[in-house]
N, CA, C and O of each residue as an XYZ file, in Angstrom:
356
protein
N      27.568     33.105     40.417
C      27.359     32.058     41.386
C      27.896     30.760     40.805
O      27.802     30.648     39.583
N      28.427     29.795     41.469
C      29.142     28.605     41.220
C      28.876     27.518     41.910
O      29.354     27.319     43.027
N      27.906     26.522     41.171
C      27.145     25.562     41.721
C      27.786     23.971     41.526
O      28.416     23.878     40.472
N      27.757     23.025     42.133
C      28.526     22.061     41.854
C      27.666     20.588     42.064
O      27.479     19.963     43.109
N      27.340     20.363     41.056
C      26.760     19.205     40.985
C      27.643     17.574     40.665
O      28.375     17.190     39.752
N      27.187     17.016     41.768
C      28.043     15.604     41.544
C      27.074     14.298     41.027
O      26.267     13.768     41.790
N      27.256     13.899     39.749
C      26.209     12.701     39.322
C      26.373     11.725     40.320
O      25.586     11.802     41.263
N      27.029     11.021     40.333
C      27.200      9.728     40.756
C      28.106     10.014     41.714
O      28.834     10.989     41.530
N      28.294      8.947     43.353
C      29.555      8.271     43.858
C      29.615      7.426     44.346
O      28.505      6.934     44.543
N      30.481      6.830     44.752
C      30.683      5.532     45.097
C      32.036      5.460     46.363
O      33.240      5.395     46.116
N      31.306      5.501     47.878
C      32.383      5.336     49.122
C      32.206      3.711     49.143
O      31.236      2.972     48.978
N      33.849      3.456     49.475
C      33.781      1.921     49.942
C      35.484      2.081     50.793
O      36.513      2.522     50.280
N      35.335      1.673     51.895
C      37.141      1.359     52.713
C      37.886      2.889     52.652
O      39.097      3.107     52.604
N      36.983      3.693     52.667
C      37.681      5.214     52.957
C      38.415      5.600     52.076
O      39.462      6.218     52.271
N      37.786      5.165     50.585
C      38.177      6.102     49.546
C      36.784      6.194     48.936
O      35.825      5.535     49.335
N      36.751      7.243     47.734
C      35.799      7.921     46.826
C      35.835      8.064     45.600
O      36.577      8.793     44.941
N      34.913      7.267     45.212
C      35.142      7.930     43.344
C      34.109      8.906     42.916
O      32.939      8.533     42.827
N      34.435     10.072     42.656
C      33.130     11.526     42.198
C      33.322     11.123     40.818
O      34.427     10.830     40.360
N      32.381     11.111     40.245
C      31.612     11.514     39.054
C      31.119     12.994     38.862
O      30.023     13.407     39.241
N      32.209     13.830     38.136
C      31.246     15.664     38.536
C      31.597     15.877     36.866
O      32.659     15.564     36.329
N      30.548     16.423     36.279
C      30.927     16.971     35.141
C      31.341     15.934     33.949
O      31.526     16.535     32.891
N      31.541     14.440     33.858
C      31.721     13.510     33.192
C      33.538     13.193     33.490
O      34.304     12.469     32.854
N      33.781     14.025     34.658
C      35.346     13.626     34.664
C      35.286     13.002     36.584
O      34.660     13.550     37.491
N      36.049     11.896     36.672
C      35.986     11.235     37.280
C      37.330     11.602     38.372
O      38.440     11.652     37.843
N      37.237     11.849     39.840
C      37.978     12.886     40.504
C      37.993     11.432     41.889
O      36.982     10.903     42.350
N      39.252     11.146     42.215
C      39.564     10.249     43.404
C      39.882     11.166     44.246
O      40.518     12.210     44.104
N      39.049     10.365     45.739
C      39.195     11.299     46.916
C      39.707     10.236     47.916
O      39.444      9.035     47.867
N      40.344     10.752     48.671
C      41.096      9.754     49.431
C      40.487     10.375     51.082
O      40.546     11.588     51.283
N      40.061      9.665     51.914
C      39.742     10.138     53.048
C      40.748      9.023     54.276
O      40.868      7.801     54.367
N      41.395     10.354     55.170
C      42.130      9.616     56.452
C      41.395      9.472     57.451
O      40.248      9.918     57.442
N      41.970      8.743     58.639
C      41.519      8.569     60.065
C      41.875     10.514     60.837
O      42.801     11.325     60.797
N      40.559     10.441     61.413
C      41.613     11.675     62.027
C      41.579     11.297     63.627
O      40.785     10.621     64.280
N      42.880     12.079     64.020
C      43.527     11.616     65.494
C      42.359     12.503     66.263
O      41.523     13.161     65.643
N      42.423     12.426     67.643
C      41.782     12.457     68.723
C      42.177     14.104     69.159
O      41.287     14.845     69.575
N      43.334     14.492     69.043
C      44.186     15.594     68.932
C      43.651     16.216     68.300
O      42.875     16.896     68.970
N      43.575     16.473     67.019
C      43.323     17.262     66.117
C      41.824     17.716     65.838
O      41.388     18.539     65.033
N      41.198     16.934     66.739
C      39.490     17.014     66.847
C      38.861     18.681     67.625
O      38.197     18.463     68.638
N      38.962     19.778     67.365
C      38.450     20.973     67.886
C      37.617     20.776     69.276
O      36.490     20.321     69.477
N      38.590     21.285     70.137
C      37.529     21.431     71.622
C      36.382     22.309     71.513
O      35.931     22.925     70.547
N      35.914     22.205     73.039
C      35.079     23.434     73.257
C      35.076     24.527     73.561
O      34.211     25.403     73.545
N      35.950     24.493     73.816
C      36.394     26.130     73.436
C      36.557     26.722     71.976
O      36.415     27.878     71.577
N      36.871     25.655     71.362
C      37.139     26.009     70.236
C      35.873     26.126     69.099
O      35.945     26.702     68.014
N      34.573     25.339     69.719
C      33.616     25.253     68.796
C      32.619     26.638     69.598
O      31.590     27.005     69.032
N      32.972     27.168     70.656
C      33.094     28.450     71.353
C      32.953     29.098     70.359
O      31.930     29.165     69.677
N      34.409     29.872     70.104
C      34.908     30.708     69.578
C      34.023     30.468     67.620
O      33.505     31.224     66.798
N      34.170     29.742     67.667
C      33.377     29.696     66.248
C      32.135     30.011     65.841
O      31.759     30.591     64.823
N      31.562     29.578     66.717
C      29.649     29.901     67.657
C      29.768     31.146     67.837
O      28.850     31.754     67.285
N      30.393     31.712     68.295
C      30.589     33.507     68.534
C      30.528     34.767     67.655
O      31.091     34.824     66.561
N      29.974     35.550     68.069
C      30.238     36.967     66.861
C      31.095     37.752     67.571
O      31.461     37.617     68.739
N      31.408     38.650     66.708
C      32.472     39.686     67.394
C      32.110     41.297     67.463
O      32.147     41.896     66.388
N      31.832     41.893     68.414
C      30.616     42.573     68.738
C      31.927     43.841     68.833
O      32.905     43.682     69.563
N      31.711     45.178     67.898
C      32.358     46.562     68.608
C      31.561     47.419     69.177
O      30.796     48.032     68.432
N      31.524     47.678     70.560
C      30.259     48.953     70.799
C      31.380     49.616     71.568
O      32.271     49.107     72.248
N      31.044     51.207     71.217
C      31.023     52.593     71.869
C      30.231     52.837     72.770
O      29.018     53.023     72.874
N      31.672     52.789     73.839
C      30.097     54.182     75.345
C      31.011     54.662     75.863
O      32.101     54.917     75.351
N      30.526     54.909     77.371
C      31.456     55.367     78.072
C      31.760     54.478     79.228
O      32.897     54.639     79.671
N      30.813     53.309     80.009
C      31.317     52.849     80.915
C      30.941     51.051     80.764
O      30.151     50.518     79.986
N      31.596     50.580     81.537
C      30.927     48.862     81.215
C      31.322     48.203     82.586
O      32.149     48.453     83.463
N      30.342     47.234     82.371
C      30.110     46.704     83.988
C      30.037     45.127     83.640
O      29.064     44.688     83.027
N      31.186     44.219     84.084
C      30.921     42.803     83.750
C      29.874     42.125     85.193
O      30.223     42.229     86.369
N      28.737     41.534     84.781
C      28.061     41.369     85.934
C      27.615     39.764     85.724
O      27.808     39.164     84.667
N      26.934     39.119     87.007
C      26.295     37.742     86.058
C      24.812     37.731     86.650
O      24.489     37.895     87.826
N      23.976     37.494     85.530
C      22.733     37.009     85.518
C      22.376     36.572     86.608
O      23.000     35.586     86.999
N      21.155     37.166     87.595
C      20.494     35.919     88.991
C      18.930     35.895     88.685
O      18.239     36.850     88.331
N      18.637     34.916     88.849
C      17.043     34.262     88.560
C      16.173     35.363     88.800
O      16.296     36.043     89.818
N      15.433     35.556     88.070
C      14.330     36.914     88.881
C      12.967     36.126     88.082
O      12.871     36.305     86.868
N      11.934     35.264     88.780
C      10.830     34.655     88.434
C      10.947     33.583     87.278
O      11.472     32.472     87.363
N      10.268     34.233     86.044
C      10.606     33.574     84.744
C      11.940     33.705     83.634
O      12.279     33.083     82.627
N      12.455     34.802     84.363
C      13.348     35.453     83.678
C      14.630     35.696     84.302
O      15.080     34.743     84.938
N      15.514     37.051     84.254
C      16.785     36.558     84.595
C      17.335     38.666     85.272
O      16.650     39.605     84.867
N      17.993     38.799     85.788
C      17.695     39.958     86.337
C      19.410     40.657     86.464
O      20.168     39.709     86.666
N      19.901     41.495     86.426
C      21.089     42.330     86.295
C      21.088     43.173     86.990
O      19.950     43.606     86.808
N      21.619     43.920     87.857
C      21.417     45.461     88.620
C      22.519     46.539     88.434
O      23.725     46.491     88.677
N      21.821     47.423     87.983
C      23.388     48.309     86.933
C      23.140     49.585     88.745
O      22.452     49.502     89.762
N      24.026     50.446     88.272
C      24.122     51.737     88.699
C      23.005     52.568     89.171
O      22.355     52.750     88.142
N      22.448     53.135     90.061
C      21.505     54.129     89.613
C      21.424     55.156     88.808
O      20.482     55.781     88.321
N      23.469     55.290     88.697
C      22.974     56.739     87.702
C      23.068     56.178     86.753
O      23.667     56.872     85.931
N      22.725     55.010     86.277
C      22.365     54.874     85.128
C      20.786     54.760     84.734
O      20.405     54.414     83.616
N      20.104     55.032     85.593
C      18.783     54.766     85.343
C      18.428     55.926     84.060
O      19.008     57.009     83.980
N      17.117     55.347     82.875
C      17.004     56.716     82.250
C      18.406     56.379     81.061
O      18.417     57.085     80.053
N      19.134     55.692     81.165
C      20.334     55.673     79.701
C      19.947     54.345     79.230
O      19.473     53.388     79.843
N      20.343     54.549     77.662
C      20.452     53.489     76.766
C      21.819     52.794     77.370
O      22.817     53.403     77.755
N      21.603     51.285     77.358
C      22.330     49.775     77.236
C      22.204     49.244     76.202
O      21.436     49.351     75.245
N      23.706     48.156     76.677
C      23.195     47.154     75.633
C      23.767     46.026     76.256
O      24.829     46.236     76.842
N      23.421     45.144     76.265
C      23.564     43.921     77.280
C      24.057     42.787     76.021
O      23.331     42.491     75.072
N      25.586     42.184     76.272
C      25.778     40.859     75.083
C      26.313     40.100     75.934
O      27.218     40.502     76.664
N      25.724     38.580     75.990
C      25.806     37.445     76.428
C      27.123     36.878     75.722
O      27.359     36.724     74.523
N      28.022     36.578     77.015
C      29.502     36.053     76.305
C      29.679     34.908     76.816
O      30.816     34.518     76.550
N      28.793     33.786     77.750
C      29.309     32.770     78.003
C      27.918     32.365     78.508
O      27.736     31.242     78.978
């Protein structure tokens, strides 16, 4: 395991002086553009797992209110089989 302890620093006008280990390390920090800032989609995709399941059939459906909770209506012949239900949006 590799732990990193920094004694001392000192930010002033968007630069850095680290103190790590008794050796003294300059960090320079930029503006960043508006562009280059990750959408939402993009903080999406990051937030996300990546799910492999095996079956035999799949049904994209959407969620409708059922009381406190939230309600789906599959097949009848599926009544009686294992699911698995993953929330993608």
């Amino acid at each position: 395991m590799v732990s990193y302890h920094a004694f001392s620093s000192v930010v002033a006008f968007g630069a850095a002086l680290v103190t790590a280990y008794g050796e003294d390390v300059a960090m320079e920090f930029k503006p960043v553009s508006e562009a280059s800032l990750p959408t939402e989609k993009d903080l999406a995709i990051l937030n996300s797992v990546k799910f492999e399941v095996f079956g035999e059939e799949m049904v994209e459906k959407q969620v409708k209110p059922s009381g406190n909770s939230g309600r789906v209506y599959l097949p009848p012949d599926w009544v009686g089989s294992r699911v698995k239900v993953i929330r993608i949006g």
